[in-house]
C-alpha positions as CSV (number, residue, x, y, z in Angstrom):
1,X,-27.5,-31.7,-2.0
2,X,-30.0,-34.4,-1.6
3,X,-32.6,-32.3,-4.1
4,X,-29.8,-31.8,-6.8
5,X,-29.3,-35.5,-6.6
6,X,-32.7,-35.9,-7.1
7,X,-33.5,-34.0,-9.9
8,X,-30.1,-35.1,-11.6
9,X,-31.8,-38.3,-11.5
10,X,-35.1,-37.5,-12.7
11,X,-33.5,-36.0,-15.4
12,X,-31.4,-38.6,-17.0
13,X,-34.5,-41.1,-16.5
14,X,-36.9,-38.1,-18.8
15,X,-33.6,-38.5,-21.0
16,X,-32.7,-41.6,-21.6
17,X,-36.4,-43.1,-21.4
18,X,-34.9,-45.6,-18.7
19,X,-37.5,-47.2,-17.0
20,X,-36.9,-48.1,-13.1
21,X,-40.0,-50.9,-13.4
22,X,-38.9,-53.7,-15.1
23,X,-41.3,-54.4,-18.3
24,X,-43.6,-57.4,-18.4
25,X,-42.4,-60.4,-21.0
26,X,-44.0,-63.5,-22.5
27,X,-41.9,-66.6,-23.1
28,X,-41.9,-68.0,-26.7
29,X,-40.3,-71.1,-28.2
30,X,-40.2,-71.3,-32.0
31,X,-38.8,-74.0,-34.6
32,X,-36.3,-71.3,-36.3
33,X,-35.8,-74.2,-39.0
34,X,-37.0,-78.1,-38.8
35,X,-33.4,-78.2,-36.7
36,X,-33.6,-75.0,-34.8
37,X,-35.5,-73.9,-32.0
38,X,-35.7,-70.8,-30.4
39,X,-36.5,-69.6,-27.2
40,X,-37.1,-66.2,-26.0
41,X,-39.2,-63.7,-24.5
42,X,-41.3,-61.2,-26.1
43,X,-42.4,-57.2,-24.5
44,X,-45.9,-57.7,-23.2
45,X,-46.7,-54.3,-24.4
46,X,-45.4,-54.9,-27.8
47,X,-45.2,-58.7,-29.0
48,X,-42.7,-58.0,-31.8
49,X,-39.9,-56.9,-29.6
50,X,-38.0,-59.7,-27.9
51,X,-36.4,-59.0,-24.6
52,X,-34.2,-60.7,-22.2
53,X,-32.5,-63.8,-22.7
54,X,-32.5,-66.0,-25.6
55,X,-30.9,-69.3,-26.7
56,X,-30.7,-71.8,-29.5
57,X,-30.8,-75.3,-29.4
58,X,-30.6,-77.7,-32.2
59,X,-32.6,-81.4,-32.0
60,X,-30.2,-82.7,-30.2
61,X,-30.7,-79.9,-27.5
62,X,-27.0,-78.6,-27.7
63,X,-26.8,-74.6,-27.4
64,X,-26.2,-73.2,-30.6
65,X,-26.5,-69.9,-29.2
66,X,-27.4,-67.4,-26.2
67,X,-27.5,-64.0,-25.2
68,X,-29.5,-61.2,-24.5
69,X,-32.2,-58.8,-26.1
70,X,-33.5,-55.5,-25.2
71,X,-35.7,-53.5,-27.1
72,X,-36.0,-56.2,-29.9
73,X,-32.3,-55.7,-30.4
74,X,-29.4,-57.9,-29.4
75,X,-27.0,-56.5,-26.6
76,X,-23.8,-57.4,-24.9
77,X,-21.8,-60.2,-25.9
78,X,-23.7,-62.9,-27.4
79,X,-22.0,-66.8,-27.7
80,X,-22.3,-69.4,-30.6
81,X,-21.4,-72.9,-30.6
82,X,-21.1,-75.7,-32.6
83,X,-22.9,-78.9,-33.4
84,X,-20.5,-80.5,-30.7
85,X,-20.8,-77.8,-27.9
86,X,-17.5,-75.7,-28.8
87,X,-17.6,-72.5,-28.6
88,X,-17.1,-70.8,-32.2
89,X,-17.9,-67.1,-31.6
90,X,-18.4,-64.8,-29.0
91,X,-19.3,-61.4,-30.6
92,X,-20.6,-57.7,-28.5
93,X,-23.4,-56.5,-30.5
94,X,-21.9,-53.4,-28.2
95,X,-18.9,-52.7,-29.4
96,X,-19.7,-54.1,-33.0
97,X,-16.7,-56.6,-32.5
98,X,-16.0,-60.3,-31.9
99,X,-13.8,-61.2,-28.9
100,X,-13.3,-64.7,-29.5
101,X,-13.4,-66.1,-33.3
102,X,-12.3,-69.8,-34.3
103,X,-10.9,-70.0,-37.2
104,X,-9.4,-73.6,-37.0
105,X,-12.7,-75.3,-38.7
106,X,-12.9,-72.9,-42.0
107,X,-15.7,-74.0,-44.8
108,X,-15.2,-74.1,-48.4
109,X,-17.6,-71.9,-49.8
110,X,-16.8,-69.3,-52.6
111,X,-16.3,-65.7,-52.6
112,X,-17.1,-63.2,-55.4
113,X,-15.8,-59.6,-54.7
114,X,-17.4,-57.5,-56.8
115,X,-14.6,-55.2,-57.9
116,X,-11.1,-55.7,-59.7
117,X,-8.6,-57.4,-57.0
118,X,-4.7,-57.8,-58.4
119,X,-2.3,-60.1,-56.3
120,X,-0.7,-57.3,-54.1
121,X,-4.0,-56.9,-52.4
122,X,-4.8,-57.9,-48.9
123,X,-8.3,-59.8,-49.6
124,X,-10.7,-61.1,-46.2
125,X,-13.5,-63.0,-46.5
126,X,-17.0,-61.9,-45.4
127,X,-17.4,-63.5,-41.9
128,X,-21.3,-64.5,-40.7
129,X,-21.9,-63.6,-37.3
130,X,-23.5,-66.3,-35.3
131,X,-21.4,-68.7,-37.1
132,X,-21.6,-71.8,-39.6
133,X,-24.4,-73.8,-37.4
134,X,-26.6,-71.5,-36.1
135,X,-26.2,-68.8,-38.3
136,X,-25.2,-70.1,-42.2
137,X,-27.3,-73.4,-42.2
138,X,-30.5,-72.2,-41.6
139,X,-30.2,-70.0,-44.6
140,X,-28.7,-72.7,-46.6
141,X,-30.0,-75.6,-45.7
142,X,-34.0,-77.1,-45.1
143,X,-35.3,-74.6,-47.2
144,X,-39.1,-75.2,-47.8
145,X,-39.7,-72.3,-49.6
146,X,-36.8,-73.7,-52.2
147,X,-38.1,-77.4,-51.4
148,X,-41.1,-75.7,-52.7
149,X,-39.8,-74.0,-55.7
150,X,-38.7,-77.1,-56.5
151,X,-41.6,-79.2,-56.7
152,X,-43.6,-76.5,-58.3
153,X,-41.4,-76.0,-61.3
154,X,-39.9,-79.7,-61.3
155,X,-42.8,-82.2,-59.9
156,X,-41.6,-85.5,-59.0
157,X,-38.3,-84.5,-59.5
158,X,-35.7,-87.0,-57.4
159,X,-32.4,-84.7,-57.8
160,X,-31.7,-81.3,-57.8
161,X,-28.6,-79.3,-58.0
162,X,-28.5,-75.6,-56.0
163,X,-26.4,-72.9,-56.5
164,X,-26.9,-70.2,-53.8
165,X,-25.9,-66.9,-54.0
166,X,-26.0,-64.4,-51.0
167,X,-24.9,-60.8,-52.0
168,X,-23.5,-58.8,-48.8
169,X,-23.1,-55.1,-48.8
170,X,-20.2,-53.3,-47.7
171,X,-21.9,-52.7,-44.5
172,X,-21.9,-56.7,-43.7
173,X,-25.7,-56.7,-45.0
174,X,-27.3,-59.5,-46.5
175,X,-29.1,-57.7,-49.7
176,X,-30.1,-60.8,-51.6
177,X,-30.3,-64.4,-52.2
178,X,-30.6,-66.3,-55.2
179,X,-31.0,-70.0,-56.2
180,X,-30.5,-71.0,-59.1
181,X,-31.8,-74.6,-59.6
182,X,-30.6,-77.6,-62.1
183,X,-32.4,-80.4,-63.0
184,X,-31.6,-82.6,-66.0
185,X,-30.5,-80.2,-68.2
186,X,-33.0,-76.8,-67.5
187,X,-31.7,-74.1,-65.0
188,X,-34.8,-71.8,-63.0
189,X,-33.3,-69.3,-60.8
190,X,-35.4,-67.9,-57.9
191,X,-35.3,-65.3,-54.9
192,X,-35.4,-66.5,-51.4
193,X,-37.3,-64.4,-48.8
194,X,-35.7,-64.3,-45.7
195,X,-37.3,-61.7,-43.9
196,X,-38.5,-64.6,-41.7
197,X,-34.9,-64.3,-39.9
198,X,-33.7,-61.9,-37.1
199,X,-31.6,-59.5,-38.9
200,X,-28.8,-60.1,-36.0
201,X,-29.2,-63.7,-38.0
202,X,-28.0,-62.0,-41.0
203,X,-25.2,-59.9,-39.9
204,X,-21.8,-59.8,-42.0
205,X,-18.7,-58.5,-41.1
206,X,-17.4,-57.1,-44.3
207,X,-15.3,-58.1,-46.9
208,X,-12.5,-56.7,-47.0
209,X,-10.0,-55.4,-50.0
210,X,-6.5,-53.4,-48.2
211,X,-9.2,-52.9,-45.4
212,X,-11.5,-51.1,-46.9
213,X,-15.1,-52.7,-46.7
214,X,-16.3,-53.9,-50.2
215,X,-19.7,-55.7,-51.3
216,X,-19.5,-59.3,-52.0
217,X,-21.0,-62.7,-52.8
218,X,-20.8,-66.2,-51.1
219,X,-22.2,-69.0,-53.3
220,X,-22.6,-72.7,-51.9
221,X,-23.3,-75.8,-53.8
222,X,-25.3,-78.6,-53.2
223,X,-27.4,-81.1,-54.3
224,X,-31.3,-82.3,-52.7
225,X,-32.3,-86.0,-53.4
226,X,-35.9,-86.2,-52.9
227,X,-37.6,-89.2,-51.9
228,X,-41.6,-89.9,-51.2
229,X,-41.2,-88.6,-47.0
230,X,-37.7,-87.0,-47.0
231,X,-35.4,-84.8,-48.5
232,X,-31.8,-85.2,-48.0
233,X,-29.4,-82.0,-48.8
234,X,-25.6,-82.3,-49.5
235,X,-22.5,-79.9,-49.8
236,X,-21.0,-79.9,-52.8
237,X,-18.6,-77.3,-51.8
């Protein structure tokens, strides 16, 4: 019996490609954005994949977010806070499903479905995973690749006005993400890379139309005053 047992086991290791040595890491701590920093721990045998723990913290050092890696991909239930420390989100990258969503502190961005909707339809909104602070801001917000866009196009430019759009799929992908950039009275529009983020960092849940998953577009306004050491970013809706 003590054989069968054996082999059973050796079996479902050869199967699974489960390792009973646990794999070396190395621990990293990155600025995410100027606001954001990240630490984690990388696979010593292959430095892209993060594994283990991993948290958030903004400059203030409050925990934005924390959970788990394995493989280079998030795992179990993974926890995002606010600014102040409350919990916002708690979402198992397991089971593809949040357990714990606030909805009390909703922000006024705009939604575009990309199909006809009449009034009898039951409409949700796209919902970011990870949350308005650590997961919507960075993308938004302290942008030096659009700070850079900016000044290229517009040097010595004070004030700017952005318009952002970020097309989601129907699968709660983030496809692409567009600024397009007043100043005075001329409009440049330009793509934003951000391949820079973790894709768990870009993870939708769907919009919805009578439950059926449909693409969709968030746009959020603001305007950037720029002065000689600083620039200074505002919600316009």
């Amino acid at each position: 019996m003590k054989i069968i047992k054996s082999v059973l086991l050796i079996s479902i290791i050869l199967l699974t490609g489960y390792s009973v040595y646990p794999q070396e890491t190395i621990k990293r701590s990155d600025k995410l954005t100027p606001e954001l920093t990240e630490s984690f721990s990388i696979l010593k045998s292959d430095k892209k994949l993060r594994q283990g723990e991993y948290t958030a913290v903004n400059k203030m050092k409050v925990i934005l977010a924390k959970g788990n890696y394995n493989a280079g991909k998030r795992v179990g239930e993974w926890q995002f806070f606010a600014d102040t420390g409350k919990l916002l989100q708690t979402f198992n990258y397991d089971k593809n499903e949040f357990s714990f969503l606030d909805t009390s502190a909703k922000r006024a961005f705009q939604y575009h479905f990309l199909q006809d909707i009449s009034q009898s339809d039951t409409v949700n909104n796209p919902v970011i995973i990870g949350g308005y602070y650590y997961a919507f801001m960075p993308l938004i917000y302290n942008r030096i690749d659009l700070f850079k866009a900016i000044g290229a196009v517009f040097p010595g430019t004070s004030k700017a006005r952005v318009k952002q759009v970020l097309t989601i799929s129907a699968e709660g992908v983030l496809l692409k993400h567009l600024a397009l950039i007043t100043v005075g009275d001329k409009v440049i529009s330009c793509e934003l890379d951000d391949s820079a983020f973790d894709d768990g960092s870009k993870k939708f849940t769907p919009a919805m139309i009578n439950h059926h998953p449909v693409a969709c577009e968030i746009t959020a306004l603001s305007s950037l005053n720029f002065t000689r050491s600083d620039v200074t970013q505002t919600t316009l809706y």
